[in-house]
C-alpha positions as CSV (number, residue, x, y, z in Angstrom):
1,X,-27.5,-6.3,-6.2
2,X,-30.7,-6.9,-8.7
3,X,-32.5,-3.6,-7.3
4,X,-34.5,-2.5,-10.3
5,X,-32.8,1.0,-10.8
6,X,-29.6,-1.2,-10.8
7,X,-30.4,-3.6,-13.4
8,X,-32.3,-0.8,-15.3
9,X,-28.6,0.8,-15.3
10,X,-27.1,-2.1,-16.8
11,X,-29.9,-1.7,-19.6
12,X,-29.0,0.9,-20.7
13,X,-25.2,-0.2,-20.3
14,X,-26.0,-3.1,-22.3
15,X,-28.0,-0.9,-24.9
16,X,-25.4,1.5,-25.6
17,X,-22.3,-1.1,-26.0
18,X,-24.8,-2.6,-28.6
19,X,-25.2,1.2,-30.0
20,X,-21.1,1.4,-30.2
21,X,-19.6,-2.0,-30.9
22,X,-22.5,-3.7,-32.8
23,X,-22.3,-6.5,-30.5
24,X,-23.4,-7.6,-26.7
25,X,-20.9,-7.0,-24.0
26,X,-20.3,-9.9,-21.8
27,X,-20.8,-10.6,-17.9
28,X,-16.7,-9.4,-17.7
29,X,-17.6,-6.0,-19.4
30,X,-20.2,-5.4,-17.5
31,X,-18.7,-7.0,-13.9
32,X,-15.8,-3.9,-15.0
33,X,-17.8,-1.2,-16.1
34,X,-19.9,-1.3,-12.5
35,X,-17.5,-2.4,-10.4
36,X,-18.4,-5.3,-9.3
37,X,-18.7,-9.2,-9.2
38,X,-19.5,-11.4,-12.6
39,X,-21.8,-12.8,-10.1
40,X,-23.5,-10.0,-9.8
41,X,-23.5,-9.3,-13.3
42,X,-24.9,-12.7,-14.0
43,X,-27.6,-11.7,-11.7
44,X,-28.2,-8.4,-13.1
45,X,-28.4,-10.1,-16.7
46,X,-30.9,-13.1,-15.6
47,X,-33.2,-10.2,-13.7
48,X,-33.3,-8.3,-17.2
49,X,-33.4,-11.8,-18.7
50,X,-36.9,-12.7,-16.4
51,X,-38.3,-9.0,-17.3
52,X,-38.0,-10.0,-21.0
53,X,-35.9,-6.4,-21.3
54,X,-33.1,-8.6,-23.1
55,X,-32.9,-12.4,-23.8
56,X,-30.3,-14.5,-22.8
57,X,-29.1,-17.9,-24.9
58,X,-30.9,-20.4,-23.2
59,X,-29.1,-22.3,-20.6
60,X,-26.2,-19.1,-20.2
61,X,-25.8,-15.4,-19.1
62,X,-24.9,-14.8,-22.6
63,X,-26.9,-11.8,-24.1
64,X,-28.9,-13.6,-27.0
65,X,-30.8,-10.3,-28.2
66,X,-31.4,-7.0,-27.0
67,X,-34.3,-6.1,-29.0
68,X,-33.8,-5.1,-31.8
69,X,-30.4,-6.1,-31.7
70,X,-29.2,-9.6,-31.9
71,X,-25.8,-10.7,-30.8
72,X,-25.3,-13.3,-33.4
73,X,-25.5,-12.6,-37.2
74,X,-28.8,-13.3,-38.9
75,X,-30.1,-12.3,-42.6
76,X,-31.0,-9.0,-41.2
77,X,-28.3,-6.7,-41.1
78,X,-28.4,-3.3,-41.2
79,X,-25.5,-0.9,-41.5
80,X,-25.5,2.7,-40.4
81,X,-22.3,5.0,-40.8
82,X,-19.8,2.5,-41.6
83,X,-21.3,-0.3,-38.4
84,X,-23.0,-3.3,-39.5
85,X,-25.4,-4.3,-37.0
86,X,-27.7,-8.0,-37.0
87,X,-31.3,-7.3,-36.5
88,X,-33.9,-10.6,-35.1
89,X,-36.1,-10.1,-37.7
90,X,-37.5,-7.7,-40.1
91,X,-38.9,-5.3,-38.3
92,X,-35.8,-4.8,-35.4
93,X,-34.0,-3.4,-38.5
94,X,-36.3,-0.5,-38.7
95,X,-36.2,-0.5,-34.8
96,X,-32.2,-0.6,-35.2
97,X,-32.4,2.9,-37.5
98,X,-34.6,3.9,-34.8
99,X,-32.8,3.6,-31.7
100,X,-30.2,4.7,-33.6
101,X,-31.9,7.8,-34.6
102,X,-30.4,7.4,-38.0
103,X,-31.8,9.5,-41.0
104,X,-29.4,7.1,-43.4
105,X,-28.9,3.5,-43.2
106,X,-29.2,0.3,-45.6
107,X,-31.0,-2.5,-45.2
108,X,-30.2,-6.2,-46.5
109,X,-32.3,-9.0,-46.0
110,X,-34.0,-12.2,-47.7
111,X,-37.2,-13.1,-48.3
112,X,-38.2,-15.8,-46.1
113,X,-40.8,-16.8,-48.9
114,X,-39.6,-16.8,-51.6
115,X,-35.7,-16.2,-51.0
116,X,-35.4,-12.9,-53.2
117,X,-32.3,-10.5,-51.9
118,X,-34.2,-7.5,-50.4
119,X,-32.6,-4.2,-50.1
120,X,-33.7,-0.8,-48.4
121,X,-32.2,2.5,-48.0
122,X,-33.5,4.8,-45.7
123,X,-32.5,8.7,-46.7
124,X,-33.9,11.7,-44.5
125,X,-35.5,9.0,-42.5
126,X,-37.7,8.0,-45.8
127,X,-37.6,4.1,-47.0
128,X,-36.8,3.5,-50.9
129,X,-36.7,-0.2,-52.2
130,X,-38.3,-3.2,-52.9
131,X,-41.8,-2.2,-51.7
132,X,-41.5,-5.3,-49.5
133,X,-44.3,-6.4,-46.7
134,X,-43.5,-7.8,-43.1
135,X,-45.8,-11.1,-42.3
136,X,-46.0,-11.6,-38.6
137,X,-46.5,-15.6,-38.6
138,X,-47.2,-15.5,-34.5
139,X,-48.9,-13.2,-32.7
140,X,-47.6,-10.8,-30.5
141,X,-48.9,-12.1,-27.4
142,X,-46.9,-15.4,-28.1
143,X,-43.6,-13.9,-29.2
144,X,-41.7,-15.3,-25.8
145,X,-43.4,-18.4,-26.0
146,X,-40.3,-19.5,-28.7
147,X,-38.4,-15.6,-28.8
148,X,-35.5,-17.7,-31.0
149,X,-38.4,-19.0,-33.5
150,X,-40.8,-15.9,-33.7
């Protein structure tokens, strides 16, 4: 059952648990909410998985990320009304607000150079703070050579 409008479906499942609980649902949650077999889920996860449309922890069916959206905290965390979410990097917090479609949130990171707290408020969609910069050390091209790293 890993027809692409199928596993397209549990996209979109998987995006909007992520949108509500601030967290990946697992192969149980899923296996439930389509009625069918946590083999099947698995399935539906590993297709998504080989599509890079979400990334799995290496070895299991457990959702990793879910660009931008990680499922296990990181230095990037970004709340919006009252739900802290984990971003992968810098710029997934921007893409949180986004796919949020936020106007407000707050931003809390660190500064992988130097270590500084950085903090950002977006307000009628408009950033105020630091005046920080994003460094992309790997190029786009080569971000799923080492997702976990990049």
């Amino acid at each position: 059952m890993t027809d692409d409008d199928f596993i397209w479906q549990v996209r979109a499942f998987v995006y909007g648990w992520f949108a509500g609980q601030a967290r990946a649902p697992g192969v149980a949650d899923i296996a439930e909410h389509f009625d069918i077999s946590a083999r099947q889920a698995d399935e539906a996860l590993i297709a998504l998985h080989e599509k890079h449309a979400l990334f799995l922890k290496p070895g299991t069916v457990a959702i990793r990320m879910a660009n931008p959206f990680s499922a296990i905290p990181t230095s990037f965390v970004v709340k919006v009304q009252e739900i802290t979410y984990w971003a992968n990097c810098a710029w997934d917090c921007f893409g949180i607000v986004a796919a949020l479609h936020a106007l407000q949130a707050s931003i809390e990171s660190v500064c992988a150079a130097s270590g500084e707290r950085l903090h950002l408020e977006i307000n009628a969609g408009q950033v105020s703070g630091a005046g920080a910069v994003v460094h992309f050390l790997v190029p786009f091209r080569r971000w799923y050579d080492d997702l976990v790293a990049t």
